[in-house]
C-alpha distance (Angstrom), angle and dihedral (degrees) to the residues before:
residue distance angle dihedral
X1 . . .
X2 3.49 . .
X3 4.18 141.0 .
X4 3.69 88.8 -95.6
X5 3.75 90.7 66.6
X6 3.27 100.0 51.2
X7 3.72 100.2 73.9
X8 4.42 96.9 -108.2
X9 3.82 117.5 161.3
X10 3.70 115.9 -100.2
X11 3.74 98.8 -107.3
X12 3.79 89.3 53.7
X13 3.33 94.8 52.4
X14 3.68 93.9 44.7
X15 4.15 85.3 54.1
X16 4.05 88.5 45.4
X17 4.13 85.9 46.8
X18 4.28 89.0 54.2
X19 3.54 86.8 43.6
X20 4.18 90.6 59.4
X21 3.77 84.1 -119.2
X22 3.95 108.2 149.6
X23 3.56 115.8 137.9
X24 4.31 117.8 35.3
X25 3.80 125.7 -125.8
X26 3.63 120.1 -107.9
X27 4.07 91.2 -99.1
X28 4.10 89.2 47.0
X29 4.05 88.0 50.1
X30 3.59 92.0 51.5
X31 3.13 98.0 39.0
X32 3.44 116.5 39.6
X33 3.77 96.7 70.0
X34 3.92 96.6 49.6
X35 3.99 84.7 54.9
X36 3.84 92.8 41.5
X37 4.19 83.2 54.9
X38 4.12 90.6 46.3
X39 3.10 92.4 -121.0
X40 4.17 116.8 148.5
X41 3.69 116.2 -98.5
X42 4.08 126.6 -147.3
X43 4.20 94.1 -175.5
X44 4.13 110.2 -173.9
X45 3.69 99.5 -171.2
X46 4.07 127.7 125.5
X47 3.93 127.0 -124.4
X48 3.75 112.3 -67.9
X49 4.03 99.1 37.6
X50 3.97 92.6 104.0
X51 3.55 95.3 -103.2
X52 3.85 94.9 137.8
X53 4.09 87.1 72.2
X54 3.51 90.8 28.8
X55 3.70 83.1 74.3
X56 4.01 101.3 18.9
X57 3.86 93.8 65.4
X58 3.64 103.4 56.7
X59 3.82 99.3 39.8
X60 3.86 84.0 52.3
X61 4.00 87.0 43.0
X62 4.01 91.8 54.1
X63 4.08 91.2 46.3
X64 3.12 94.9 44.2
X65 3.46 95.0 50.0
X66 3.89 96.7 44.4
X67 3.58 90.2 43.9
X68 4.01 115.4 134.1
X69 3.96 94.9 174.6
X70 3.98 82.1 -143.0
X71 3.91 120.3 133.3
X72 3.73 130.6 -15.2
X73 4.39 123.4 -18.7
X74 4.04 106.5 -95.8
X75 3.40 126.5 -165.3
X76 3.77 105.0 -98.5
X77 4.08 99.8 161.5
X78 3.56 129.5 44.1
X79 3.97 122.1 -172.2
X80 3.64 114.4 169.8
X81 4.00 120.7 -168.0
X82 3.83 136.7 175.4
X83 3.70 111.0 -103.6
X84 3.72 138.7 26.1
X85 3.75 93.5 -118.4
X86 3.97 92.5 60.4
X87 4.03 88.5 37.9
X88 3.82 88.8 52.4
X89 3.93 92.5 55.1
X90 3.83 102.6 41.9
X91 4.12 79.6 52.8
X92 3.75 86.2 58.3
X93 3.23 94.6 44.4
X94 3.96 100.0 47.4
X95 4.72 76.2 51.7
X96 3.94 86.7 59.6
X97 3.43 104.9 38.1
X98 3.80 95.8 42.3
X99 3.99 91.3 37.2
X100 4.18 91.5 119.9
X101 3.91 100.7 32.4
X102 4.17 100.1 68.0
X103 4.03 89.4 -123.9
X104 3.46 110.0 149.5
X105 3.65 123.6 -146.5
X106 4.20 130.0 -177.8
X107 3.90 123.9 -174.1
X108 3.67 124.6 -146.5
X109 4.09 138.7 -165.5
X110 3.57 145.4 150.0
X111 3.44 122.9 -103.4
X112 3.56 96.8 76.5
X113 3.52 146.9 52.1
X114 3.94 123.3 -64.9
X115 3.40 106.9 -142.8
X116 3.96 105.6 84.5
X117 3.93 86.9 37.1
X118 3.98 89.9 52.7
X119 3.52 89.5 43.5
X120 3.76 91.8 66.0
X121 3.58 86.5 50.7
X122 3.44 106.2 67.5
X123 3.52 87.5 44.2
X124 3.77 85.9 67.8
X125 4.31 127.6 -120.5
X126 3.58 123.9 -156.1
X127 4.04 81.4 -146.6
X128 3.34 135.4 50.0
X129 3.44 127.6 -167.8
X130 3.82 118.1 -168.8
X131 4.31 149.4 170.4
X132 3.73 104.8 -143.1
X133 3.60 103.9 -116.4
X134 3.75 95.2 59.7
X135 3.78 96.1 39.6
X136 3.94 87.4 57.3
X137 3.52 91.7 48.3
X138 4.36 95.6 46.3
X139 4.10 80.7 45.6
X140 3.36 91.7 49.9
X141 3.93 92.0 51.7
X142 3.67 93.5 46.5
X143 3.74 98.8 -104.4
X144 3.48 108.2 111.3
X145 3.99 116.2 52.5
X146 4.08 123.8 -167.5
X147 3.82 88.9 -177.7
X148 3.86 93.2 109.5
X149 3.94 92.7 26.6
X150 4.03 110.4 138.2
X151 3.63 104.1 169.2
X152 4.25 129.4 38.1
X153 3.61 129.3 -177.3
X154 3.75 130.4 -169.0
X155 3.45 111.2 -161.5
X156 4.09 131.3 -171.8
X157 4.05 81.9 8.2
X158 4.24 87.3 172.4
X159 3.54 91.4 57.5
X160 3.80 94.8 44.1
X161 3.76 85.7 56.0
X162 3.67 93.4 41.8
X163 4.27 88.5 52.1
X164 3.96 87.9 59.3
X165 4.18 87.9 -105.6
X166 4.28 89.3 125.0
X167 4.02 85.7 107.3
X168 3.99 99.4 45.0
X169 4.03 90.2 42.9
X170 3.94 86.2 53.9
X171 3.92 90.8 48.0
X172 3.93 90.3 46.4
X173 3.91 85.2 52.4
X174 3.39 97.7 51.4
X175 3.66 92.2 53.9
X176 4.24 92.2 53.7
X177 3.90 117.0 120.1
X178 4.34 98.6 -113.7
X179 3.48 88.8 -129.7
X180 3.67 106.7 65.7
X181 4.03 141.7 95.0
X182 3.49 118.3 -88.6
X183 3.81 129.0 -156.0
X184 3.74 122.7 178.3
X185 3.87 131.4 -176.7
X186 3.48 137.5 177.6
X187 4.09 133.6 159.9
X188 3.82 92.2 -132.3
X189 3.93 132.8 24.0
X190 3.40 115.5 -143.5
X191 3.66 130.0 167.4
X192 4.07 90.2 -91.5
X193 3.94 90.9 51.4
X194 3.91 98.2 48.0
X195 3.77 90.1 48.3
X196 4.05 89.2 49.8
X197 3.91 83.9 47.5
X198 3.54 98.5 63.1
X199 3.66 93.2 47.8
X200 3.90 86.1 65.7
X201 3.76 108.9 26.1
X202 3.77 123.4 72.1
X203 4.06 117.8 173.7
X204 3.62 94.2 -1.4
X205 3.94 137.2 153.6
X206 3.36 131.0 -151.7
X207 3.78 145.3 -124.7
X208 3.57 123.6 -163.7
X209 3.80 131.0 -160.4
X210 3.95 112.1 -175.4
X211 3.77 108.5 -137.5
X212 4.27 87.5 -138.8
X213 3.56 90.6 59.7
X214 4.30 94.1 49.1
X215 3.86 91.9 50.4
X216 3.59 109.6 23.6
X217 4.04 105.4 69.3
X218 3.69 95.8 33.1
X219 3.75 113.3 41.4
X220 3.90 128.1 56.0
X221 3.87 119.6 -126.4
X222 3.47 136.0 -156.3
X223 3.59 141.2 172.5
X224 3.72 125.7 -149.0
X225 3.67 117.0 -164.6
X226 4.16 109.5 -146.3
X227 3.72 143.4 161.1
X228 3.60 111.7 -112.7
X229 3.66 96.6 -118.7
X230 4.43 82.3 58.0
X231 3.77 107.0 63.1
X232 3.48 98.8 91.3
X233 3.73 91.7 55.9
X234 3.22 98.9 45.7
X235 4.18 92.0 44.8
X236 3.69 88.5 53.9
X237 3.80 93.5 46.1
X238 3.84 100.3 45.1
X239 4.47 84.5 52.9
X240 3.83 89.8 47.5
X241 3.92 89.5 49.4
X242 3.49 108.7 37.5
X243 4.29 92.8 38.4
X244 3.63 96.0 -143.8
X245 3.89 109.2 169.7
X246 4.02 85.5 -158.1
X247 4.07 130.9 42.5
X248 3.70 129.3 148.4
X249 3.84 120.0 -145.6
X250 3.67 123.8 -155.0
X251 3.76 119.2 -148.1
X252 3.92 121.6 -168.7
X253 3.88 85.5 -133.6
X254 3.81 152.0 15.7
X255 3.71 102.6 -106.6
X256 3.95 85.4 47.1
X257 4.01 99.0 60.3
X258 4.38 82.9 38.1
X259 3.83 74.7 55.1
X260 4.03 100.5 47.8
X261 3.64 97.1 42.8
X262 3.69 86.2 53.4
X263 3.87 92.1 51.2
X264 3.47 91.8 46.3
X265 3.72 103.0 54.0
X266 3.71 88.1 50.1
X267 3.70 82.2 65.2
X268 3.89 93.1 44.7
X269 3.53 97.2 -110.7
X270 3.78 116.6 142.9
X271 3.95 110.9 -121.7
X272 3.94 141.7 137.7
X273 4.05 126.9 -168.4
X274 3.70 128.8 -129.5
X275 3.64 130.8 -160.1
X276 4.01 147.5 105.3
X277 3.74 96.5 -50.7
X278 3.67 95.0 53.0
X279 3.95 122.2 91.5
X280 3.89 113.4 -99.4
X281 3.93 79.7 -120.0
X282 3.60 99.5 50.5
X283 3.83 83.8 44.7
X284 3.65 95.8 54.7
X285 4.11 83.5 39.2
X286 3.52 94.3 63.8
X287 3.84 104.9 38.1
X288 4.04 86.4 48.4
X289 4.14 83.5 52.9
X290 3.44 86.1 43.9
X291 4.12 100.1 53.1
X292 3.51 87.4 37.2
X293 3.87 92.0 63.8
X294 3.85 92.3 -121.9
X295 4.08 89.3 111.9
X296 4.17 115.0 59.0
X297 4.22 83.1 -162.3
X298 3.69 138.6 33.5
X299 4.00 106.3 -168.9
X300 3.59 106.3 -164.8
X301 3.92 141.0 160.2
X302 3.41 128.5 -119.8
X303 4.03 99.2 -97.1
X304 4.22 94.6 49.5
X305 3.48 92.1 43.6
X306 3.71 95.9 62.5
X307 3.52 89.7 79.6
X308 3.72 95.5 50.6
X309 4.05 109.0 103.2
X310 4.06 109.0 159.6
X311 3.76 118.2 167.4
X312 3.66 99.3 -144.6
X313 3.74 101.6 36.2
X314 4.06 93.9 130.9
X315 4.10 94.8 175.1
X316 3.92 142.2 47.9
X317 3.02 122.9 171.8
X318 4.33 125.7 -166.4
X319 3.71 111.9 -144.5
X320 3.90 82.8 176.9
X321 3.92 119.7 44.2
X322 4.24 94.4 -135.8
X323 4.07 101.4 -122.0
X324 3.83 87.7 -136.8
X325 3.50 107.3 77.4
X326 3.76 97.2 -144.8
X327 4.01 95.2 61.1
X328 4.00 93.4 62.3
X329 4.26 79.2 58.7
X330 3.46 87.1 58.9
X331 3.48 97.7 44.9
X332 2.96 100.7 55.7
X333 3.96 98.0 43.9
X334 4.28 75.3 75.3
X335 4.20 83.1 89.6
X336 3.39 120.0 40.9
X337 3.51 106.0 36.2
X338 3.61 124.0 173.8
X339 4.15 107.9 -30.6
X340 3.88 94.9 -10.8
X341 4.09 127.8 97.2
X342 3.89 119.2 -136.8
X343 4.24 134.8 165.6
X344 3.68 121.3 -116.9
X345 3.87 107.5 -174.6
X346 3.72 124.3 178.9
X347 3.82 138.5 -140.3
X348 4.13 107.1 -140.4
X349 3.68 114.1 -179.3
X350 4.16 120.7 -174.1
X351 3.57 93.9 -78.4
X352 3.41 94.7 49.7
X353 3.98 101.5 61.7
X354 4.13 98.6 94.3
X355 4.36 85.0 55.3
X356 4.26 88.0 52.3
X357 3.82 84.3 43.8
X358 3.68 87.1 56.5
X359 3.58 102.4 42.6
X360 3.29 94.0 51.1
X361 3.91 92.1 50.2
X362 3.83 81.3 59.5
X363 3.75 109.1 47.8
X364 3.81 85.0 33.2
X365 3.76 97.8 -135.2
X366 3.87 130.8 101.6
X367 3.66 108.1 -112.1
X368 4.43 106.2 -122.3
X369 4.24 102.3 -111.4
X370 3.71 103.7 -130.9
X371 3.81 102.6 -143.8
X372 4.24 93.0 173.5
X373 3.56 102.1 100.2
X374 3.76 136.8 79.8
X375 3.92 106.4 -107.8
X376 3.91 98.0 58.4
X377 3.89 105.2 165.0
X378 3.29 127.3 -133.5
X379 3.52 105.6 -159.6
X380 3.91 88.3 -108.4
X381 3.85 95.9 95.4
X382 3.76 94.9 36.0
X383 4.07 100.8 123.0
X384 4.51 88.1 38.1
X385 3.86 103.1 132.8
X386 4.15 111.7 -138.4
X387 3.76 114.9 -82.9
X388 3.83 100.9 -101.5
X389 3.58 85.5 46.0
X390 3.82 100.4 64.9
X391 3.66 122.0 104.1
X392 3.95 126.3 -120.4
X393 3.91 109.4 -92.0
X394 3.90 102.9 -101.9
X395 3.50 106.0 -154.0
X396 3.67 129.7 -168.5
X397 4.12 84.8 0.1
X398 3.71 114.7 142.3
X399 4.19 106.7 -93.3
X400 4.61 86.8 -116.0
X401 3.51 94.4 43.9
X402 4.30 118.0 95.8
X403 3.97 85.4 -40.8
X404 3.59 86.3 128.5
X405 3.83 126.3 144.6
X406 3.80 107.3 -92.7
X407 3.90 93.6 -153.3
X408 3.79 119.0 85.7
X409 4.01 112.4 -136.2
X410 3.89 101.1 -127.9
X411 3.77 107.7 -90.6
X412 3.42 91.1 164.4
X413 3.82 115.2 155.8
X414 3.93 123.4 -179.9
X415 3.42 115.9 -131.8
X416 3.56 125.1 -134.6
X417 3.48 128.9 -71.4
């Protein structure tokens, strides 16, 4: 099948056609012509499917298509996602696919001033693309309006949930026009997430994209099994022997890719961490760098890296096996993306065995053990903390006294966007 089938306005298929866009992913095929009916949508696919057009192109179709040109821009479509990385991109991609159609779109997040982003506002947008915390507030201040709104989208609705963002999603919800279209997409559907779905959806249907079937066939895994106190040697020696000019590195938590980058550039290896602590400018900073092929390694943490979609990224690597199964899906789905192939190989040190087991239970495959490399572990080493992480020896010190645990369980919380 391709676009042309499916019914799109000319100037979005002239847009899609600049693009190199010819033939749809499975999501856009089946979803496309329930959106094009307005019908609701309940879309369970991860990051990487194509479900940013799958949605873009018929809420540009319908504006388009309703569009009298008379009076000032209102906000007719609302699609509110987690982080500003992910925000930032569907924006972009809303610009390319609506290039030829006059559609105006404008993106807004916290982080960051609100002048230039209110600016845009009372110019007027057709579409609005929005994190929660900052759409509240601009709400709140009277400069965002859903009265004419006629199509919403949730998108990434696990991770909004698993940012803390349940209680501004339900306030956003309650503020919806009834009559409207409603799309809703999440990676995973727990018990949380199909409750929050039929707050929003009314006569919907539903597409589903398994996450096994978007990673298995296309993207080579690996597991490497390492002491703790290892990783670092074995990240810098699996860059210097495979050569790749670009790999993204998981970390578990913010102080750990501070931590990594740190490491590396001790061992003159160009790299730059994203995550929640980071300005939205030295964000954007280092994932331009990092497209740009001016960065060998982009450390990031789960949240910031949703918004990371690179065409040729052919390696990630996770320092940190995720303890929710799920997340190493979407890791992975970094390579691989749409028609391309990629390698996602993981570090797993002792206390990291019941996540694999997991993960593995998931994508029902047994990750290959890649026993090639020179800091095999033998189990023996498997709670070892990294070097700089090792506390002074205290001898003859009372056992109560300063005898604490030097590692910091991971109480990492991600601030609002």
């Amino acid at each position: 099948m391709t676009f042309k089938e499916l019914g799109i306005a000319a100037p979005i298929l002239k847009a899609l056609e600049a693009q190199g866009y010819e033939n749809p992913t499975p999501i856009q095929e089946q979803a496309i012509p329930i959106l094009l009916k307005g019908k609701d949508l309940l879309g369970v696919a991860q990051t990487g499917t194509g479900k940013t057009a799958a949605f873009g192109i018929p809420i540009l179709h319908h504006i388009y298509q309703n569009n009298s040109g008379l009076g000032k821009r209102k906000i007719k479509a609302l699609v509110v996602t987690p982080t500003r990385e992910l925000a930032i991109q569907i924006g972009d991609s809303f610009t390319a696919y609506g290039k030829f159609t006059g559609i105006k779109n404008t993106v807004i997040f916290g982080g960051v001033k609100q002048g230039k982003q209110t600016d845009e506002l009372r110019k007027g947008v057709e579409i609005l693309v929005a994190t929660p915390g900052r759409l509240l507030d601009l709400m709140n201040q009277g400069f965002v309006s859903l009265r004419d709104l006629e199509f919403v989208v949730l998108d990434e609705a696990d991770q909004m949930l698993d940012m803390g963002f349940i209680h501004d999603v339900k306030k956003i919800i309650a503020k919806l026009p009834p009559k409207r279209q409603s799309l809703f997409f999440s990676a995973t559907m727990p018990k949380t997430i199909v409750e929050l779905s039929q707050k929003i959806l009314g006569d919907f249907e539903q597409v589903t994209i398994k996450p096994q079937q978007a990673t298995a066939e296309k993207v080579e895994q690996g597991i490497y099994f390492v002491a703790k106190g290892d990783k670092v040697k074995l990240l810098v020696h699996l860059i210097e022997e495979k050569q790749t000019k670009a790999v993204l590195v998981f970390s578990r938590t913010k102080h750990g890719a501070n931590k990594i980058v740190k490491l590396l550039d001790k061992a003159e290896i160009n790299a730059a961490a994203i995550h929640g602590n980071k300005s939205q400018t030295a964000r954007q900073n280092a994932l331009n760098d990092f497209k740009d092929g001016k960065l060998t390694v982009l450390v990031a943490t789960d949240i910031a890296a949703r918004g990371i979609d690179i065409d040729e990224l052919s390696l990630v690597v996770n320092y940190d096996l995720p303890n929710v199964p799920e997340t190493y899906v979407h890791r992975i789905g970094r390579t691989g993306r749409a028609d391309a192939s990629g390698v996602a190989l993981s570090f797993c040190d002792g206390e990291e065995r019941p996540y694999l087991k997991d993960i593995q239970k998931l994508i029902k495959q047994t990750i290959p053990v890649i026993t090639d490399h020179p800091y095999v572990d033998d189990g023996s080493r498997k709670n070892e903390p990294d070097a700089d992480e090792r506390p002074p020896r205290q001898n003859n010190r009372p056992k109560n006294q300063n005898n604490r645990n030097p590692r910091s369980k991971n109480r990492n919380r991600n601030p609002r966007n």
